[in-house]
Backbone atoms as SQL, in Angstrom:
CREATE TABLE atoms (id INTEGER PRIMARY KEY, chain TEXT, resi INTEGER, resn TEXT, atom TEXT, x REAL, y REAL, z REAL);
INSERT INTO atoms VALUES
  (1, 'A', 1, 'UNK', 'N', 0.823, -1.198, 0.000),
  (2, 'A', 1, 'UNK', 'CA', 0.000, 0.000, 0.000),
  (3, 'A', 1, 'UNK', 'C', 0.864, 1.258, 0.000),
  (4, 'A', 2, 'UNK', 'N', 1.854, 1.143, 0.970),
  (5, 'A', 2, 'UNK', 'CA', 2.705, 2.597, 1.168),
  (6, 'A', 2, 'UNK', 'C', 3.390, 2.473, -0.387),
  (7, 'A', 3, 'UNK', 'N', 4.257, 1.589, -1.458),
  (8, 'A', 3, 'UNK', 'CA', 4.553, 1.807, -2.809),
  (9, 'A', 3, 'UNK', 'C', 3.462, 2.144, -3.519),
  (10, 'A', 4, 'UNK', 'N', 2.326, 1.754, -3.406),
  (11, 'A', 4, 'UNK', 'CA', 1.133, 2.397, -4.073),
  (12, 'A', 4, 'UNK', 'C', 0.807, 4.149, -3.798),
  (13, 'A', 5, 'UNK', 'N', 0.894, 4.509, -2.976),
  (14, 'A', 5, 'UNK', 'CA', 0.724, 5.535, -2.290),
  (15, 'A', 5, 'UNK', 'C', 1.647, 6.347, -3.589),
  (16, 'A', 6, 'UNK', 'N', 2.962, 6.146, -2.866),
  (17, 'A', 6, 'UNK', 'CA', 3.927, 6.752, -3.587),
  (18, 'A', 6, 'UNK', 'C', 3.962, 7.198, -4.858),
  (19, 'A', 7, 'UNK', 'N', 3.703, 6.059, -5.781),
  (20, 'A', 7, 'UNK', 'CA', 3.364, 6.519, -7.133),
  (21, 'A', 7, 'UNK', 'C', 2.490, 6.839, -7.369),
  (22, 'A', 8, 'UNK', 'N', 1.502, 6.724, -6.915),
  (23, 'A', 8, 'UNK', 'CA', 0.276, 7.681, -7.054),
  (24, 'A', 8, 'UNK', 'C', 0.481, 9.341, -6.679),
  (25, 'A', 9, 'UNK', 'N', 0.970, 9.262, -5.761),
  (26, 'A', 9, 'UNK', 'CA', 1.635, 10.894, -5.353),
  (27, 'A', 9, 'UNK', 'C', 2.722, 11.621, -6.641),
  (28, 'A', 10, 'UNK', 'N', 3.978, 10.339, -6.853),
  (29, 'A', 10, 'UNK', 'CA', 4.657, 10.724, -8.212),
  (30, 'A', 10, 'UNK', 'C', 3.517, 11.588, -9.273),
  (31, 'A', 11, 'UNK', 'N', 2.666, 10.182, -9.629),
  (32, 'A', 11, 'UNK', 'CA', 1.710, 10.530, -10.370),
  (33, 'A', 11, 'UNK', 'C', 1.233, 12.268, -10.976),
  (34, 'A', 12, 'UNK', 'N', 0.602, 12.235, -9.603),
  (35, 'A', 12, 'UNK', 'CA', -0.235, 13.319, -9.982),
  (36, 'A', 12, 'UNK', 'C', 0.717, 14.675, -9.887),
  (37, 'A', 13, 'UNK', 'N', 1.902, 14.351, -9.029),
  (38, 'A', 13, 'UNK', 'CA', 2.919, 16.057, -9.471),
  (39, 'A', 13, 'UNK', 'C', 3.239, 15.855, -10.551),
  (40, 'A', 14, 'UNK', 'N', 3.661, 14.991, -11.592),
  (41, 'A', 14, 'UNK', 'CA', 4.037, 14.776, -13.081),
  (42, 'A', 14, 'UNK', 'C', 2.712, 15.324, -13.798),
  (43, 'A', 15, 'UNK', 'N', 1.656, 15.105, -13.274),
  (44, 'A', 15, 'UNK', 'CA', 0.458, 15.560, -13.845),
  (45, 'A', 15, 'UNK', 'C', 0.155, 17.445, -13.969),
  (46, 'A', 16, 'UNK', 'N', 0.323, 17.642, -12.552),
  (47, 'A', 16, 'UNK', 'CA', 0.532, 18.898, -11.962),
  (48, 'A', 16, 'UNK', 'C', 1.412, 19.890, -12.677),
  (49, 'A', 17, 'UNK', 'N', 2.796, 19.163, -13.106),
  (50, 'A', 17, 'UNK', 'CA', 4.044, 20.295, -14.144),
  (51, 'A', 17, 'UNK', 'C', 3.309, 20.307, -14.911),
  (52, 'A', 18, 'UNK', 'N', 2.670, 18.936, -15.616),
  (53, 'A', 18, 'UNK', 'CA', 2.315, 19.226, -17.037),
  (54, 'A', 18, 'UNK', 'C', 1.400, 20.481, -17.422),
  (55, 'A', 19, 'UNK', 'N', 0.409, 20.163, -16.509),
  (56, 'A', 19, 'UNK', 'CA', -0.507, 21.084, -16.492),
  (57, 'A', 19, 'UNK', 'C', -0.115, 22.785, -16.302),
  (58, 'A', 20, 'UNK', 'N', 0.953, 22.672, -15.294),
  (59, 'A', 20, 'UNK', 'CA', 1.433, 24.261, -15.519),
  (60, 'A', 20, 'UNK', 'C', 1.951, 24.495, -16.428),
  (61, 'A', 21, 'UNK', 'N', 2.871, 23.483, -17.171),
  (62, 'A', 21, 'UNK', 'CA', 3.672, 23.966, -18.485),
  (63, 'A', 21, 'UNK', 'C', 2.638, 24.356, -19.617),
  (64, 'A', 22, 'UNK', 'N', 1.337, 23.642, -19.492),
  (65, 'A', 22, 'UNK', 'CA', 0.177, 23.752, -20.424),
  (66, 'A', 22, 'UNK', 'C', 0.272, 24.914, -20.528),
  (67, 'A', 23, 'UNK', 'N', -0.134, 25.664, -19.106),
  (68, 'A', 23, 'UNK', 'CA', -0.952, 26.463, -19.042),
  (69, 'A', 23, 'UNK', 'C', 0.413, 27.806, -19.612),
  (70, 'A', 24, 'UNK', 'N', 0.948, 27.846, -19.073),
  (71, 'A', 24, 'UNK', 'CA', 1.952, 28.647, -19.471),
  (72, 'A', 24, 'UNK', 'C', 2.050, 28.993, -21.051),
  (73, 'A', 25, 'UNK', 'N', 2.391, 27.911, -21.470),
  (74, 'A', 25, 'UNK', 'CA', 2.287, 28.254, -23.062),
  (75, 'A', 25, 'UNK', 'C', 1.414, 28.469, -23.846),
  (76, 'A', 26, 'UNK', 'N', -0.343, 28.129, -23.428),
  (77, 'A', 26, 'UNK', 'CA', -1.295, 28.599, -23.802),
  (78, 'A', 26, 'UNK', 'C', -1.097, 30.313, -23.478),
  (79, 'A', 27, 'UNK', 'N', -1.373, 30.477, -22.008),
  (80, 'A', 27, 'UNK', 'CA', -1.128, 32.120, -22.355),
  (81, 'A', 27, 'UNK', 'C', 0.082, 32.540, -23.445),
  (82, 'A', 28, 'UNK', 'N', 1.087, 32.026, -23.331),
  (83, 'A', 28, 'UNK', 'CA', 2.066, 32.728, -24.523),
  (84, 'A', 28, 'UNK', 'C', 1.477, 32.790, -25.551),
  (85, 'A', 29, 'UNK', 'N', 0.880, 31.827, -26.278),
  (86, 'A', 29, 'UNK', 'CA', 0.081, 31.602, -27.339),
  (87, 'A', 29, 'UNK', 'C', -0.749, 32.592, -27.593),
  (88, 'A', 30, 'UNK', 'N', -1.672, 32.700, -26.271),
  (89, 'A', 30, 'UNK', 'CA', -2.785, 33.910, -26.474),
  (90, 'A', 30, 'UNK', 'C', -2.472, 35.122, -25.981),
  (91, 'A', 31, 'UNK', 'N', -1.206, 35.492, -26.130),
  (92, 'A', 31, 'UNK', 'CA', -1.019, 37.067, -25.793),
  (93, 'A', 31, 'UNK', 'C', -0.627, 37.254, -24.362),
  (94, 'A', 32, 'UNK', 'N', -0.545, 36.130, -23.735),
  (95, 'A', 32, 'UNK', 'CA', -0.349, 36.470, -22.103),
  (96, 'A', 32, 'UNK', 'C', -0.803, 37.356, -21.415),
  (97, 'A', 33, 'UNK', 'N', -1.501, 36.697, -20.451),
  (98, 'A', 33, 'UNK', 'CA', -2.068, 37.530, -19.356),
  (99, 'A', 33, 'UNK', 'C', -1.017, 37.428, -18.010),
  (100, 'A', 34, 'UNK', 'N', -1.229, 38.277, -16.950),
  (101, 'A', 34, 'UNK', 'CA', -0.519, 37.744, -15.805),
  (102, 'A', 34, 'UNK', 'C', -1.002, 36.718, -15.149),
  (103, 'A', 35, 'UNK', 'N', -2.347, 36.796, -14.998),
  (104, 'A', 35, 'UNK', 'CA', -2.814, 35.333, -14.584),
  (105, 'A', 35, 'UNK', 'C', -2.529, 34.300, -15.314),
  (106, 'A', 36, 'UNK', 'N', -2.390, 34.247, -16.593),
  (107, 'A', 36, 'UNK', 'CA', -2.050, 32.708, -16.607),
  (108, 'A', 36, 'UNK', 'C', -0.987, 32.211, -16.299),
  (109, 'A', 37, 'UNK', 'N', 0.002, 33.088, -16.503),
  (110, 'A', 37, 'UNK', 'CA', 1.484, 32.973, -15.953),
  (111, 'A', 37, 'UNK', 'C', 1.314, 32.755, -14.726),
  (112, 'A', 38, 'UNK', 'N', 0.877, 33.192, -13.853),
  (113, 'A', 38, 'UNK', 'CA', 0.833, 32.856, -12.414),
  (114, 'A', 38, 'UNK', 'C', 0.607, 31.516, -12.237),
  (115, 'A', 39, 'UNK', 'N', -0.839, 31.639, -12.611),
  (116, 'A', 39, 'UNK', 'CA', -1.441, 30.142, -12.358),
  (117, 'A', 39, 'UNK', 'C', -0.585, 28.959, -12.960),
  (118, 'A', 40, 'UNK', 'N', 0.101, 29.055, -14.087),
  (119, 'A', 40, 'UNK', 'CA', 0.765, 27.913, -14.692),
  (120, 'A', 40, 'UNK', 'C', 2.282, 27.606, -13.519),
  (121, 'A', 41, 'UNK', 'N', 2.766, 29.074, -13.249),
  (122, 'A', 41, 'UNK', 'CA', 3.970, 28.954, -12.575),
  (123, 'A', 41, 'UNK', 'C', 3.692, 28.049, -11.105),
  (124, 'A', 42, 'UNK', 'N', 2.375, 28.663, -10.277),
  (125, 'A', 42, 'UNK', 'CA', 1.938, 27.697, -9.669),
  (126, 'A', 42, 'UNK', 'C', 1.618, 26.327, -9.565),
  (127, 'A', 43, 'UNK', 'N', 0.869, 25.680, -10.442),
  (128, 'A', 43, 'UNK', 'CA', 0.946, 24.590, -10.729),
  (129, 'A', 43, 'UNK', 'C', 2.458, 24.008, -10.887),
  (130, 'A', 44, 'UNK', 'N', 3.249, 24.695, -11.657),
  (131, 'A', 44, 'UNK', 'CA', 4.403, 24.422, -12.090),
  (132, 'A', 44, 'UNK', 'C', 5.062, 23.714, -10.706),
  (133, 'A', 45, 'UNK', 'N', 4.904, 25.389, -9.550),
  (134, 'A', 45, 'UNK', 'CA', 5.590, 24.905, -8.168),
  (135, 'A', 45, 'UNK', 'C', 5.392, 23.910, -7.415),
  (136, 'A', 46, 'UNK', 'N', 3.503, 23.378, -7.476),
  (137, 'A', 46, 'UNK', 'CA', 2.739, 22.381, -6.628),
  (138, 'A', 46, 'UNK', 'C', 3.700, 21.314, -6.863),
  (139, 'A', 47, 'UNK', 'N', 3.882, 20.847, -8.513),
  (140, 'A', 47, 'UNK', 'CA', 4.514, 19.611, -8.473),
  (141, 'A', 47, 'UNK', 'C', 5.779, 19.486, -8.710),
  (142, 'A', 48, 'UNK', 'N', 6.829, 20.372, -8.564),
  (143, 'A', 48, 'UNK', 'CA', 7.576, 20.177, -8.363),
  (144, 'A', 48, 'UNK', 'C', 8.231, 20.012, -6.916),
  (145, 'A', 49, 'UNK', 'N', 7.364, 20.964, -6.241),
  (146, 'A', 49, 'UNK', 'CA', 7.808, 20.740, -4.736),
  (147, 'A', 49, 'UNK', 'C', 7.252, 19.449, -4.177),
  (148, 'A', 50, 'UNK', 'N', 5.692, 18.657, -4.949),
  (149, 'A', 50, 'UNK', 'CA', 5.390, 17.886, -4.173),
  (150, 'A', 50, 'UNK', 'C', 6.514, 16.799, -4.818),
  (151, 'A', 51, 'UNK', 'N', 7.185, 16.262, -5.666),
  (152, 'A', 51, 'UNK', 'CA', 8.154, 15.315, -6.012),
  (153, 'A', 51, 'UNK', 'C', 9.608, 15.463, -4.966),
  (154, 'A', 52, 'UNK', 'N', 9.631, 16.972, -4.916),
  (155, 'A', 52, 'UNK', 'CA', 11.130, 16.904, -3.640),
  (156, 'A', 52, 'UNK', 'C', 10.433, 16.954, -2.914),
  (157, 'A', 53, 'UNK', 'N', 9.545, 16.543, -2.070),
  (158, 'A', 53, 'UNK', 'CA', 8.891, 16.075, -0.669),
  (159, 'A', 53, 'UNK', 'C', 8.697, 15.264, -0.872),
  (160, 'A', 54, 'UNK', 'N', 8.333, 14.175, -1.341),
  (161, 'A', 54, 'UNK', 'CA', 8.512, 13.123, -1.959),
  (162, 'A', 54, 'UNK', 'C', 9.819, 11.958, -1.980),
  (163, 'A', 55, 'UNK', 'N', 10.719, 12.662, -3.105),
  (164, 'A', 55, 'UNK', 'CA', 12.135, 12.490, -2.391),
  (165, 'A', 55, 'UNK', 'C', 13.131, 11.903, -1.503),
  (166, 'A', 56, 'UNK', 'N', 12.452, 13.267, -0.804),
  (167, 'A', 56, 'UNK', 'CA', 13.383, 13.947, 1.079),
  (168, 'A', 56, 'UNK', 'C', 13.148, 12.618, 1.759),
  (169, 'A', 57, 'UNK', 'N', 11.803, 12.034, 1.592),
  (170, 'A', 57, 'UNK', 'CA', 11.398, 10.979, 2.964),
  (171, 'A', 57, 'UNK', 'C', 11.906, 9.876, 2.703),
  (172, 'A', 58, 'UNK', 'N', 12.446, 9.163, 1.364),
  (173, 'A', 58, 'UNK', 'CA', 13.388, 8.475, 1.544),
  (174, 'A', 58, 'UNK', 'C', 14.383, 8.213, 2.274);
């Protein structure tokens, strides 16, 4: 269960960059706003920080 856990957690921060990188380049695409930049950079941060917490507890 706890290796299940784990990759499921991997999971969804790999999910999480993607989604900020999405989002990021959609605003570039459409002229950029500051919000989308935000929001993508955020996402961006969720999963990257949740993979080095992740990590660390090894």
């Amino acid at each position: 269960m706890n290796e299940a856990y784990r990759y499921g957690v991997a999971l969804f921060a790999v999910i999480f960059i993607g989604l900020g990188l999405a989002i990021i380049v959609v605003t570039t695409v459409r002229g950029g706003a500051v919000f989308g930049y935000l929001m993508g950079f955020l996402f961006l941060a969720l999963g990257a920080g949740r993979l080095y917490l992740l990590r660390r507890r090894r």
